[in-house]
C-alpha positions as MATLAB code, in Angstrom:
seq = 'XXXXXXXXXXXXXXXXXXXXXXXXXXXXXXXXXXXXXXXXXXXXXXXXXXXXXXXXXXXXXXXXXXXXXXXXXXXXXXXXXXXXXXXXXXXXXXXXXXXXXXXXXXXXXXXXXXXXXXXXXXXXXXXXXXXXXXXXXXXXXXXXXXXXXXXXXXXXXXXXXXXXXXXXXXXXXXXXXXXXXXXXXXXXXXXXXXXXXXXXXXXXXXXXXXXXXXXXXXXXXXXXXXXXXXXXXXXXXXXXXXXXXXXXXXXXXXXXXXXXXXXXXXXXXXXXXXXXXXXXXXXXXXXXXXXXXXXX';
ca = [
      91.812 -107.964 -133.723;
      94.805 -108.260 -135.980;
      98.278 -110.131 -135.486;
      97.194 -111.921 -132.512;
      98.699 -115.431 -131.483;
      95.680 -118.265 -131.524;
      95.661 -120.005 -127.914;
      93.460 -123.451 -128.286;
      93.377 -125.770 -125.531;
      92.365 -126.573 -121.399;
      91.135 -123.418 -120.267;
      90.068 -124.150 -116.633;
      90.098 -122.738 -113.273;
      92.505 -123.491 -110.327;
      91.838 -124.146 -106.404;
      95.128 -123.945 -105.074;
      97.139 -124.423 -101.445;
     100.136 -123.196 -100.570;
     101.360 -124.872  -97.663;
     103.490 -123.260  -94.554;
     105.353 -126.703  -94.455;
     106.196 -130.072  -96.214;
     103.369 -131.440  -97.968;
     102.689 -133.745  -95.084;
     102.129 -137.714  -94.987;
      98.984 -140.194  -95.320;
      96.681 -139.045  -92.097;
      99.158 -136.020  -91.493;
      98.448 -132.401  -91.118;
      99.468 -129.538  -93.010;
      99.060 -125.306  -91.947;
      97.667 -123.920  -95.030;
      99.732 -120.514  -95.552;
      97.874 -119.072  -98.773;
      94.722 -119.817 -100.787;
      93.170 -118.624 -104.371;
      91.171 -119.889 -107.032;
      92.042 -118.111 -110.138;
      92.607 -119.177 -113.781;
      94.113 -122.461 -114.350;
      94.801 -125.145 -117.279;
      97.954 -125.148 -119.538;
      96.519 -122.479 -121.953;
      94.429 -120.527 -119.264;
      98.020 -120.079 -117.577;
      99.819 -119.403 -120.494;
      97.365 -116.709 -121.678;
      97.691 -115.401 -118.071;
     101.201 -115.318 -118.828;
     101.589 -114.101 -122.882;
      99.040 -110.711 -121.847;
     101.249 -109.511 -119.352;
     104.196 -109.931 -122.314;
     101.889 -107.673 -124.521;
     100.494 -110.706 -126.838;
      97.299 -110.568 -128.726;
      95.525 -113.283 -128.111;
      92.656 -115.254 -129.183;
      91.522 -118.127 -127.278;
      89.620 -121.283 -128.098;
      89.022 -124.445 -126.277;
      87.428 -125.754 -122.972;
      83.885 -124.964 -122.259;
      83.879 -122.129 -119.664;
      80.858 -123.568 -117.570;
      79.182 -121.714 -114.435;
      81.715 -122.046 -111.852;
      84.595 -120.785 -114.282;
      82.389 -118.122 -115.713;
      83.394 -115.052 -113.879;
      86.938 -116.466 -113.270;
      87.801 -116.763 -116.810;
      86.093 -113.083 -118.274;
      86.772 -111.176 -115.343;
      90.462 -111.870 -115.904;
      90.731 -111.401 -119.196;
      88.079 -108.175 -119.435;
      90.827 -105.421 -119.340;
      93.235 -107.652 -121.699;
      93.938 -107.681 -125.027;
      92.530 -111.258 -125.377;
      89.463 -112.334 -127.657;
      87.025 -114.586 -125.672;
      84.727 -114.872 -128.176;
      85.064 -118.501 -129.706;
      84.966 -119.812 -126.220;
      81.605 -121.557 -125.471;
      79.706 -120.646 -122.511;
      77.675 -124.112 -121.371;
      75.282 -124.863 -118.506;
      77.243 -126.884 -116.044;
      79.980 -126.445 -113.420;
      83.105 -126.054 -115.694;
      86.436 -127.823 -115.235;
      88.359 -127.216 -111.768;
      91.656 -128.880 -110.105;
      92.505 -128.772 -107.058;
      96.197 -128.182 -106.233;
      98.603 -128.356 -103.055;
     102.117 -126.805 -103.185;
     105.216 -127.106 -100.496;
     107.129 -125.176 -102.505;
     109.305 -128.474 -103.654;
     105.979 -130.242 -105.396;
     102.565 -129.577 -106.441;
     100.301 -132.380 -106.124;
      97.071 -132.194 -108.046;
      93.420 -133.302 -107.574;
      90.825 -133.061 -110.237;
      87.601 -135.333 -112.061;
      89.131 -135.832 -115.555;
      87.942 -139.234 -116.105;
      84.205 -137.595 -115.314;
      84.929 -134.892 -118.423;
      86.681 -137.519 -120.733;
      83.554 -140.607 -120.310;
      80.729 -137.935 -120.538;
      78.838 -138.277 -124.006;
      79.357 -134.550 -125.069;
      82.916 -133.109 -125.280;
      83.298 -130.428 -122.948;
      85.334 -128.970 -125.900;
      85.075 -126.919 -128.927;
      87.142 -128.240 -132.286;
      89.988 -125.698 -133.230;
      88.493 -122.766 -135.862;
      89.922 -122.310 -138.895;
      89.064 -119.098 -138.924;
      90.517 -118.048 -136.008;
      93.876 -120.386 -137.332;
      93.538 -118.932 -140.744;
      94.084 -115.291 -139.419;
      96.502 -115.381 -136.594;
     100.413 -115.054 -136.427;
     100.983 -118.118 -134.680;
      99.426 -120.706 -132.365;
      99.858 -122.474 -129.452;
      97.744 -125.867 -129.560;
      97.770 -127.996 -126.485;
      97.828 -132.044 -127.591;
      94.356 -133.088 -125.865;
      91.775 -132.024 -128.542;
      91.783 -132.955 -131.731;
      95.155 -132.792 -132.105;
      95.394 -133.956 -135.668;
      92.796 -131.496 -136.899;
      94.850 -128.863 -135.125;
      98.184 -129.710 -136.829;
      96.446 -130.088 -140.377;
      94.543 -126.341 -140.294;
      97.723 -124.784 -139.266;
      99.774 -126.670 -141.721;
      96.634 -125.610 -144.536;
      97.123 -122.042 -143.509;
     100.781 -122.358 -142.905;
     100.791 -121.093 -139.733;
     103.746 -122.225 -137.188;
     102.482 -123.428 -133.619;
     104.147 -124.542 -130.322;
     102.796 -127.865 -128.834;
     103.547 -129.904 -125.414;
     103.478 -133.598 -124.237;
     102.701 -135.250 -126.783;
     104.173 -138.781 -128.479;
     106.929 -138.918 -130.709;
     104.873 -140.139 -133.673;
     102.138 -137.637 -133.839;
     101.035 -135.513 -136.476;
     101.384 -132.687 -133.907;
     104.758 -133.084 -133.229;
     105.429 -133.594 -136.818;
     104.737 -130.553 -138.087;
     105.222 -128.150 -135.160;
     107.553 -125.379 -135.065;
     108.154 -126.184 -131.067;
     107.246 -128.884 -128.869;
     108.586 -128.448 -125.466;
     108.330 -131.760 -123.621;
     108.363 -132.101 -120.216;
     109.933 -134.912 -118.172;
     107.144 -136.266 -115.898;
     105.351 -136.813 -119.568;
     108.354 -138.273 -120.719;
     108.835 -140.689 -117.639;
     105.157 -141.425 -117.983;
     104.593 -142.519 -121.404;
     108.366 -143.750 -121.918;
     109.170 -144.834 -118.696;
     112.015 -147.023 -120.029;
     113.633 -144.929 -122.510;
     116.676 -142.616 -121.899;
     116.508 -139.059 -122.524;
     119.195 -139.086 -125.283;
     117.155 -141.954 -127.100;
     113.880 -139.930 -126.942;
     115.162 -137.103 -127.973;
     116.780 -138.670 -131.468;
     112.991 -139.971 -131.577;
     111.463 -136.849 -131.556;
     113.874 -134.578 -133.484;
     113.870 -137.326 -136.063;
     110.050 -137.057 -136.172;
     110.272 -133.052 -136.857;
     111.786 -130.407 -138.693;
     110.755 -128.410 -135.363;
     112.494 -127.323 -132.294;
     112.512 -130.135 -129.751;
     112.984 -128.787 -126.062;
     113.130 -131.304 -123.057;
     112.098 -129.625 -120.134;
     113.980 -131.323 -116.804;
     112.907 -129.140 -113.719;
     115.772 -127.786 -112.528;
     118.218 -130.030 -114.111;
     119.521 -128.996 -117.788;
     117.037 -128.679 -120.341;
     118.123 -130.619 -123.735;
     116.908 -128.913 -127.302;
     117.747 -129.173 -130.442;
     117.102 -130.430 -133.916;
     116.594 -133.369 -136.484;
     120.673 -134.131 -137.584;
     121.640 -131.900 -134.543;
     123.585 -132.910 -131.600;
     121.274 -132.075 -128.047;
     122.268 -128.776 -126.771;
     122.298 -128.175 -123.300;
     121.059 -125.015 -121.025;
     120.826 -124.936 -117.068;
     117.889 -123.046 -115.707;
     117.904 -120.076 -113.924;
     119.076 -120.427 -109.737;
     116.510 -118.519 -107.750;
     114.488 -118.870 -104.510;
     111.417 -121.240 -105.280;
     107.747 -120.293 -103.897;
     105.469 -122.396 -105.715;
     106.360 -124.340 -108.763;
     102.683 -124.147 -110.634;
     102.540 -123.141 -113.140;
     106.226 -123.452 -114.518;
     105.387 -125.270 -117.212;
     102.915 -123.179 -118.303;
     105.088 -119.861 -118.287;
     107.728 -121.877 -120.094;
     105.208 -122.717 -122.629;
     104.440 -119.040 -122.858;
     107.980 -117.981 -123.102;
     108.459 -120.256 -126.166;
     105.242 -119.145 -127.927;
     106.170 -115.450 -127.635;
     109.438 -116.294 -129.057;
     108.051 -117.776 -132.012;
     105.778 -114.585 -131.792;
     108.628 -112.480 -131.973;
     110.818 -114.916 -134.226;
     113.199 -115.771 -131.723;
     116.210 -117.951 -132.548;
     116.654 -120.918 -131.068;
     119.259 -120.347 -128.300;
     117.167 -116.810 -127.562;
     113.801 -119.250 -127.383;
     115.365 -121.234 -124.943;
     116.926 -118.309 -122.615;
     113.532 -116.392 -122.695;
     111.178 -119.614 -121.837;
     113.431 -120.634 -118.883;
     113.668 -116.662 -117.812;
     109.745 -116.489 -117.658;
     109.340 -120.265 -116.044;
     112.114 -119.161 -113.456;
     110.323 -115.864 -112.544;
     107.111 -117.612 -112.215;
     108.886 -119.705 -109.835;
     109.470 -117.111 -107.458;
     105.596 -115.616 -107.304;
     102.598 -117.377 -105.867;
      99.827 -116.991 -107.415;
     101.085 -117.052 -111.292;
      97.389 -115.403 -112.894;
      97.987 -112.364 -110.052;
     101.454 -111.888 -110.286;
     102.668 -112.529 -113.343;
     105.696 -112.685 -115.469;
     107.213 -109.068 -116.576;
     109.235 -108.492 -119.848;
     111.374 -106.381 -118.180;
     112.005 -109.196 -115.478;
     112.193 -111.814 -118.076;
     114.948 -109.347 -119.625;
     116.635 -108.690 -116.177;
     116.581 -112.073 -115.365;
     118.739 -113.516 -118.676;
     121.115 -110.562 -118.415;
     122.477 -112.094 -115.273;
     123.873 -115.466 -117.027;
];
């Protein structure tokens, strides 16, 4: 495989609920309407997302584990996506659990099991497989700094999420899109203008503040924040949103996007994912994506 973007990160599987109501209250009771388990985690969704754009892909990360195992290279069997660095282990594999109303997804899952156990459930980044692609998109939870070095070694750009301010990973990325429940989890106290002079000032990179469906800030070190409102359209399930958007921004970089374009394209694909339930089956399009922008 040649020219293909390198995907590293939580590739998982998803349990998820979509409810015919409200997500209901402590000792309530909620109809469920639809149910799937299909591929999950921010790269497993992303990939999902970037093969049905056309991306090469090569992915590296999570253990795949037994209850995963058909999940994960079933999917990706007829897809132009190399599963070959992924590690194939003797246990269950990582799962969440997730319950949508449409308005919020609330999420289960045994993290602090995965984190505590001796073993990593993980494989480091290859340099290989960083050495020879286009691009990358690195999620922030394993060995982030290794990650950030190899691609700056081979001089390859990347596209990150949550991560702080002051990290080598947001230092030298090309994009970090950060979204706001990281941002009012780690710096509950800090306006968004502040934060954002943090991180641009931390980065030659493209800083993009993701706000729901509020306007998105991005921008860059020395640059006043720019502004864009996401796309108005009827909401199904929002998982997955920030996973498409996350795709949207990687194949920009992919296809050397500028920065306005970047922005307009990751919002197009989050929006249409918006509207589908589940994401892995139903997918983003580029002519949607394409459809979708021409309309603001």
């Amino acid at each position: 495989m040649t020219d293909y973007i390198y995907m590293y990160g939580m590739i998982i599987s998803t349990e998820a609920f979509l409810l015919s109501g409200e997500f209901p209250s402590a000792d309530g009771y909620g109809e469920i309407k639809e149910k799937y388990h299909f591929i999950g985690g921010e790269t497993g969704t992303a990939c999902a997302v970037l093969v049905s754009l056309g991306c090469p892909l090569k992915l590296g990360g999570t253990y795949i584990g037994n209850i995963n195992r058909s999940i994960i290279r079933d999917y990706f069997c007829d897809k132009n996506a190399d599963l070959s660095e992924l590690k194939d282990k003797d246990f269950d594999g990582i799962v969440d659990w997730v319950i949508i109303d449409g308005k919020t997804r609330t999420a289960f899952g045994e993290w602090r099991k995965h984190y505590g156990q001796k073993e990593p459930f993980y494989e480091k980044p290859c340099e290989d497989s960083i050495k020879n692609a286009v691009c990358c998109g690195i999620d922030p939870y394993f060995y982030p700094d290794i990650s950030s070095e190899l691609c700056v070694k081979w001089r390859k750009p990347y596209v990150t999420i949550d991560c702080p301010y002051d990290s080598l990973i947001n230092k030298y990325c090309a994009i970090n899109a950060v979204s706001h429940q990281y941002l009012a989890q780690i710096y509950p106290d800090v306006d968004f203008e502040t934060l954002f002079k943090l991180y641009t000032d931390n980065t030659d990179g493209l800083v993009i503040f993701t706000r729901g469906e509020k306007e998105l800030i991005y921008g860059r070190k020395g640059q006043s924040p720019r502004y864009f409102k996401p796309y108005s359209l009827n909401i199904v399930s929002t998982l997955g949103a920030g996973d498409s958007f996350k795709a949207g921004v990687i194949y920009a970089l992919y296809n050397k996007m500028s920065d306005e374009d970047t922005v307009k394209y990751a919002s197009a694909a989050a929006g249409i994912a918006c509207t589908k339930f589940p994401i892995a089956q139903n997918t983003p399009t580029t002519e949607e994506i394409e459809r979708l922008i021409k309309t603001r």
